[in-house]
C-alpha positions as CSV (number, residue, x, y, z in Angstrom):
1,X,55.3,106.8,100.3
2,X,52.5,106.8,102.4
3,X,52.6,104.3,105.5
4,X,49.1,102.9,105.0
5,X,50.3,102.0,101.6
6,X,53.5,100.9,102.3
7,X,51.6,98.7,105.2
8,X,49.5,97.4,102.3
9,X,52.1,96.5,99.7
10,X,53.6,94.3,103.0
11,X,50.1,92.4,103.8
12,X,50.0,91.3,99.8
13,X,53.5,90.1,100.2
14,X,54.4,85.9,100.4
15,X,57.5,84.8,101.5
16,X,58.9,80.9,102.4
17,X,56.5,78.8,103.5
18,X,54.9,79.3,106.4
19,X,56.5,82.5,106.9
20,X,54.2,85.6,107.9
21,X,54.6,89.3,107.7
22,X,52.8,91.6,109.5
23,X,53.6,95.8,109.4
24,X,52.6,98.3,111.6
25,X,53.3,101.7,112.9
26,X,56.3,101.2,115.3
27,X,55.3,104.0,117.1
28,X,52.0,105.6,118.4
29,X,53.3,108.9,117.7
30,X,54.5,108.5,114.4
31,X,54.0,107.0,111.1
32,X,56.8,107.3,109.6
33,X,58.4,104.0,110.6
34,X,56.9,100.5,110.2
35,X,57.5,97.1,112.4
36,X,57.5,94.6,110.4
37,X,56.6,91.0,112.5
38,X,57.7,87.6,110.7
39,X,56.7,84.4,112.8
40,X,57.8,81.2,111.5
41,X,58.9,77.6,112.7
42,X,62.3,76.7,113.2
43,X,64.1,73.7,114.3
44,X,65.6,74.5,117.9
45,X,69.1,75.1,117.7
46,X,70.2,74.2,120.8
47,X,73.4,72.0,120.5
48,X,72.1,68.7,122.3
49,X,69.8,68.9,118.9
50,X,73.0,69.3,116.6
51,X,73.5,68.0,114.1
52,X,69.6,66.7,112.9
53,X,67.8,69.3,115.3
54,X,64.5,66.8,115.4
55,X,62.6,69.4,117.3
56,X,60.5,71.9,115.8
57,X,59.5,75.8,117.4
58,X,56.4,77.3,115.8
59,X,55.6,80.7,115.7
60,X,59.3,82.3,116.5
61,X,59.1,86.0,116.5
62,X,61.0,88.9,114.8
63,X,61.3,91.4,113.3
64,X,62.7,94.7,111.9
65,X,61.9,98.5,110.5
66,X,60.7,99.8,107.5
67,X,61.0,103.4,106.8
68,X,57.9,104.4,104.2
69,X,59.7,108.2,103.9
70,X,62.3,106.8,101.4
71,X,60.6,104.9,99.5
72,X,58.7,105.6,96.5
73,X,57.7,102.1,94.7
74,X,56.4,98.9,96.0
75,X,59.8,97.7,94.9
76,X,61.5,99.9,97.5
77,X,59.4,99.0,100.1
78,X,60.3,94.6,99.0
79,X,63.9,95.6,99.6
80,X,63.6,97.0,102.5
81,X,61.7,93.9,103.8
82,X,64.5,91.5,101.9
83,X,67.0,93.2,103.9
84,X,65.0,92.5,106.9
85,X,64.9,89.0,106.3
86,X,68.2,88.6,105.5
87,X,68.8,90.3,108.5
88,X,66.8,87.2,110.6
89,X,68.6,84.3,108.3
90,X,72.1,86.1,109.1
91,X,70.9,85.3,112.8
92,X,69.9,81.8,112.5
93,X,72.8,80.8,110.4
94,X,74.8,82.4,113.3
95,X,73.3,80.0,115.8
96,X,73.1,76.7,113.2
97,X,76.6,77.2,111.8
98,X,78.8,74.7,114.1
99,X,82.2,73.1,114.2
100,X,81.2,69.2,114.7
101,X,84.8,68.6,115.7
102,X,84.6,71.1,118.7
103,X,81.6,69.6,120.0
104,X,79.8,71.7,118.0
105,X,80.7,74.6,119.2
106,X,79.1,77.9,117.4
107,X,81.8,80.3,116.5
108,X,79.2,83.0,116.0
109,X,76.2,82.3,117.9
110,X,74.0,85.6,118.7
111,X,72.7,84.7,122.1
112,X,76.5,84.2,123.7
113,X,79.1,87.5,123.8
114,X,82.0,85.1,122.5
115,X,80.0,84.5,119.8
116,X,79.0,87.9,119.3
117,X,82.4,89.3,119.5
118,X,83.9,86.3,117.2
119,X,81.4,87.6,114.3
120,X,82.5,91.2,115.1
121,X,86.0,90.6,115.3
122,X,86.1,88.6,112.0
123,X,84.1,90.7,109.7
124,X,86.5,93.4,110.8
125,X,89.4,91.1,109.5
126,X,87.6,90.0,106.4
127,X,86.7,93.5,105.7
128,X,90.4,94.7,105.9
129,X,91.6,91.3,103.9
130,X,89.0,92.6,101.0
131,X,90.6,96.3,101.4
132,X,93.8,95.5,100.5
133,X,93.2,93.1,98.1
134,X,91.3,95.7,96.1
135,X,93.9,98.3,96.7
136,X,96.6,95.9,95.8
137,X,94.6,95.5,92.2
């Protein structure tokens, strides 16, 4: 697909409310990649706000890319932005998902390395529990 149209199928596209997606070319050179900006508000998730988080940011920024090359229908252009967007709720769940009994804590926060490492280490133990289950089948 063409990136012009791909960046068009992405401007007529909605998403949660007050949620906002913006492509462009991610590189001057090239077209053959998009950046895809989302801005919405979130409540701040830092832990002295846990567990109502009564204060609000607006306009957080992020993003991801989408790759206009392999896709050929609008439809394969919405996946590639789900995936994206999934990609930003996996990393706010990571910072919002706490243990109140540890104070808390965030097992998998993004923005700290033991929380970063947690995530890694345990989706390699998950992984291998669902391995052998299946080859156990």
């Amino acid at each position: 697909m063409d990136a012009q149209e791909a960046i068009e199928i992405i401007s007529q596209m909605t998403y949660m409310p007050g949620w906002k997606l913006r492509a462009e070319p991610a590189w001057s050179a090239t077209d053959r990649e998009l950046w895809v900006t989302v801005t919405y508000d979130t409540p701040d998730s830092s832990v002295a706000y846990a567990p109502t988080y009564p204060m609000i940011l607006h306009g957080i920024g992020s993003g991801f890319y989408v790759e206009p090359d392999v896709a050929r229908t609008a439809d394969d252009i919405a996946r590639q932005v789900a995936d994206g967007l999934m990609g930003i709720h996996e990393h706010e769940m990571r910072e919002f998902l706490r243990i109140r009994s540890e104070d808390y804590r965030a097992p998998f926060h993004p923005h700290q390395e033991a929380g970063r490492r947690a995530w890694a280490a345990t989706g390699k133990q998950m992984a291998a529990v669902v391995f052998a289950r299946l080859t156990l089948a």
